[in-house]
Every structure is written in structure tokens, then in C-alpha cells.
Legacy VTK file of the C-alpha trace (Angstrom):
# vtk DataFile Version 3.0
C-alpha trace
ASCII
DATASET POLYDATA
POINTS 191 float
93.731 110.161 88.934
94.661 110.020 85.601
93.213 113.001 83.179
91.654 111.059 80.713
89.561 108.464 83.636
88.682 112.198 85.370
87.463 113.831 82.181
85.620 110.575 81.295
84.127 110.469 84.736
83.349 114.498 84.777
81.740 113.869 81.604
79.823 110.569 82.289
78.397 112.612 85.440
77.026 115.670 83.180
75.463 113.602 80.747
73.747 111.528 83.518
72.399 114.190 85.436
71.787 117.274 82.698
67.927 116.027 81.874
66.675 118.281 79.000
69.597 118.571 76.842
72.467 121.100 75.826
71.306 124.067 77.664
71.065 121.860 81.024
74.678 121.002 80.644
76.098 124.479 81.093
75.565 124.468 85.084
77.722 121.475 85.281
80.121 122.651 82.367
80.240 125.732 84.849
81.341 123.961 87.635
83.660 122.068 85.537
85.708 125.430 84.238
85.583 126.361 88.443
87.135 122.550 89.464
89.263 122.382 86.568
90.502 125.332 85.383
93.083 124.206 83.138
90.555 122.183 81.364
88.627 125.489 79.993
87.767 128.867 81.628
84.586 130.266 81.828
85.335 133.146 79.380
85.871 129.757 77.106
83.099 128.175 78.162
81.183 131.555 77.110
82.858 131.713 73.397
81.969 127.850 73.553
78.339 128.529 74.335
78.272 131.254 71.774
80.019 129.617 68.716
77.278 126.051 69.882
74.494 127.684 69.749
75.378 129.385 66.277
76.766 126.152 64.559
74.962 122.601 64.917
75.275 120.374 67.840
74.983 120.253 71.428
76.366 122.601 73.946
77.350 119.633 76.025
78.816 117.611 72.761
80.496 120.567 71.633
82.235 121.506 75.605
82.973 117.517 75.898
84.793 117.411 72.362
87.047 120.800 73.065
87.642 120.115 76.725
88.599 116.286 75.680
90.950 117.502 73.017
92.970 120.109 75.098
93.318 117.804 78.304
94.373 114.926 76.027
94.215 115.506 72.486
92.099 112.979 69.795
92.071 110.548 72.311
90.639 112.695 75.038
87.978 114.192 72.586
86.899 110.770 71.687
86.481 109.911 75.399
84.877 113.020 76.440
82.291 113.174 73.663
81.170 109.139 74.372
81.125 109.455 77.920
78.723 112.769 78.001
76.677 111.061 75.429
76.536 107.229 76.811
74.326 107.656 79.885
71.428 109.724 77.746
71.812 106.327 74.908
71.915 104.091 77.555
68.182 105.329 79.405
66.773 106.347 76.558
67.277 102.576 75.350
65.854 101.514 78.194
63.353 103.621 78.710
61.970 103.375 74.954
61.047 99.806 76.027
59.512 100.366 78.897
57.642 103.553 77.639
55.575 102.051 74.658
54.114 99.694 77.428
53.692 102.086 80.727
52.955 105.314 78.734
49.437 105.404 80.031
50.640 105.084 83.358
49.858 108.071 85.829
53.209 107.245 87.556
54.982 107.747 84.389
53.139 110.603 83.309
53.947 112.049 87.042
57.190 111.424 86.825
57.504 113.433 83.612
55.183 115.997 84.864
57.771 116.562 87.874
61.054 116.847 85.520
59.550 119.787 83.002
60.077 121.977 86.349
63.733 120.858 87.176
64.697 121.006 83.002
63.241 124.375 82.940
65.634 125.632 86.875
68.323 123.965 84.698
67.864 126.211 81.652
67.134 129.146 83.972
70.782 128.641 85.624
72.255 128.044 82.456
70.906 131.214 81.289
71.939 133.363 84.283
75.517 131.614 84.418
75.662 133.345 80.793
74.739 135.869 81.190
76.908 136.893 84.104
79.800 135.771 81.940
78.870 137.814 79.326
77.748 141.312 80.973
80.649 141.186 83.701
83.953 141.256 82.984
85.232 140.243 85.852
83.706 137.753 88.705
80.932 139.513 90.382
81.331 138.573 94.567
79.184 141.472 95.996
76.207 143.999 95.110
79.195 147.192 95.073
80.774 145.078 92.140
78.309 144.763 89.811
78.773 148.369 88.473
82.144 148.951 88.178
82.380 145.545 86.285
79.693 145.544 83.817
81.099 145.573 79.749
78.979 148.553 78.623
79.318 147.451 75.070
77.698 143.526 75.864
75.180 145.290 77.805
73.899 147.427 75.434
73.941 144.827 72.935
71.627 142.323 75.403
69.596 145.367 75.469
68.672 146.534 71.818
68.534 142.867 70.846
65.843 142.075 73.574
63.894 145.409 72.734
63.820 145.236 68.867
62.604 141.654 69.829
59.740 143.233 71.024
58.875 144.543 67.228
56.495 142.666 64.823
58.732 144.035 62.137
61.959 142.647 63.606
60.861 139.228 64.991
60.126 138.480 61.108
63.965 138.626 60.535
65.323 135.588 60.995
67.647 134.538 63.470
70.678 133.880 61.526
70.792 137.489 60.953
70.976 138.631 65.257
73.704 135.761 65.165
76.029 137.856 62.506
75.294 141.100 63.678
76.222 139.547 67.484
79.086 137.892 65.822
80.293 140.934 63.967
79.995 143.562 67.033
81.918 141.009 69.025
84.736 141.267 66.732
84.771 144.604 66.011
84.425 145.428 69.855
86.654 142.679 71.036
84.335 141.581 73.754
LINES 1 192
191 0 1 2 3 4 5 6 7 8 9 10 11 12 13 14 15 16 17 18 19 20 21 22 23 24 25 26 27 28 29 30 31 32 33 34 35 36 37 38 39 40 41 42 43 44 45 46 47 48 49 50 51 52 53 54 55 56 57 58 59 60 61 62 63 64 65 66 67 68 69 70 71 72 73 74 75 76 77 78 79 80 81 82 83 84 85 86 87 88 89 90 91 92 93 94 95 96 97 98 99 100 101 102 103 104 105 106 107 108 109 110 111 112 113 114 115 116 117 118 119 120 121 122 123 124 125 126 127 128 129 130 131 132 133 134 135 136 137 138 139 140 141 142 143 144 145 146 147 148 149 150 151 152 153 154 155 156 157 158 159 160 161 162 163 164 165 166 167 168 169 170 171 172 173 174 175 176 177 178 179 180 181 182 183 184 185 186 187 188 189 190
């Protein structure tokens, strides 16, 4: 199949499917890296997530646009970008029609009720797939690998980040600042 119909299809798929967003589309952007390797790695795919979340846009716009641009250059990016992005138009169109009319509905509000669940597993993945990227340095296949393979340096970050979290004092800072300090250590410790 020709790479630019596959990425448009790959990327049609995830934006059809990932309901609640950027952070649902790093499941499928994993699986993507895994199929597709020469389309991004997951190391990428981690810098990818990191440098998205710090800069606007979506995760998903921001994978679609970089993945599109290295399989086939503008072209590709162009193609990538609409196709993750043209499902979520496309039933949000529809559904704003149908919405303003059925919003007291019980089957609607059921319906909506039942995907806050399935967003939040999606998040939850997303979040684990990252985090396994960016504690482990190398793919983690059974319990006696996890030690010998953890990046001391990212885990020790993860860990005084999450506790000074836990400080009135610290939560007041604002976010922007974690980000550069993150940003900084990364360079400096080449992780």
C-alpha cells in the first residue's frame, strides 16, 4: 500500500476511535511507533509527547504532522494532520445537530455517561505507556527487568516533582516553571 494512503488510513483510524482528545491518542500513536517503526520510535513518540504538552496543540495533531512529514514530507504532513482531525469535524458536525434537540434525552445522557469511563482507561494507558518510556530505558518484558533498566536520573525527577506537588507552597508556582526545570535537567542529563 502506498505510504501516504497507509498513514492517511492509520491516522483516519486514531482520530475516529481516540474519544477525549490528545491524551487518548497516545495508545494508538503507541501502537503506531510498534507497526511502523520507521514512521517514529517510541523514544520519539516520548520527546513528541513532551515537547506537545509544553507548546500548544494536540498530542495527536502534533504526532500526525511529524509522522506525516518524515514518511512523506509537506505532502504527508498535510495528509496526516486532516485525516486525524476529519473524523472528530465530521461527528461533532453531526452530532451538534442532533444534540441541541436530544440533549434531554436519557439515552444520550447514557451514552455520555458510559464514555467518561473509557476516555478516562484511555488517559490512564496513555499515562502508563509514558511513563514506561520515560523511567525505562530499555523495553521492560519481565518483573527481573524492571531494575536493571530503570534511568535513575528520570526517576528521581518523577519523584521530587510528584512530592513537592504535594506542597501548598509549590503548587502556587506555576506550571511553566516544572516544564523548564524538566526541560533543563533533560538537557543537562541527556535523558
Amino acid at each position: 500500500m502506498n505510504n501516504l494512503l497507509l498513514i492517511c488510513f492509520e491516522f483516519l483510524k486514531t482520530g475516529l476511535f481516540a474519544i477525549g482528545g490528545g491524551l487518548a491518542t497516545i495508545p494508538f500513536l503507541f501502537n503506531m511507533s510498534e507497526k511502523y517503526p520507521e514512521w517514529f520510535s517510541s523514544s520519539e513518540l516520548a520527546d513528541m509527547i513532551a515537547v506537545s504538552e509544553s507548546t500548544p496543540g494536540s498530542i495527536g495533531v502534533n504526532m500526525a504532522t511529524f509522522a506525516g512529514f518524515k514518511v512523506a514530507g509537506v505532502a504527508g504532513a498535510i495528509l496526516a494532520t486532516c485525516s486525524l482531525v476529519l473524523p472528530s469535524f465530521v461527528i461533532i458536525f453531526i452530532i451538534s445537530k442532533f444534540l441541541i434537540k436530544y440533549s434531554e434525552s436519557p439515552y444520550v445522557n447514557a451514552t455520555f455517561a458510559g464514555l467518561r469511563p473509557a476516555v478516562a482507561g484511555l488517559i490512564t494507558t496513555a499515562a502508563y505507556a509514558v511513563f514506561k518510556v520515560a523511567i525505562f530505558t530499555e523495553t521492560i518484558s519481565s518483573f527481573e527487568d524492571i531494575l536493571p533498566n530503570i534511568s535513575i536520573p528520570s526517576l528521581i525527577i518523577f519523584v521530587v516533582i510528584l512530592v513537592s506537588l504535594q506542597f501548598k507552597k509549590l503548587r502556587k508556582i506555576h506550571p511553566v516553571f516544572f516544564i523548564a526545570v524538566a526541560a533543563f535537567l533533560g538537557i543537562v542529563l541527556k535523558l
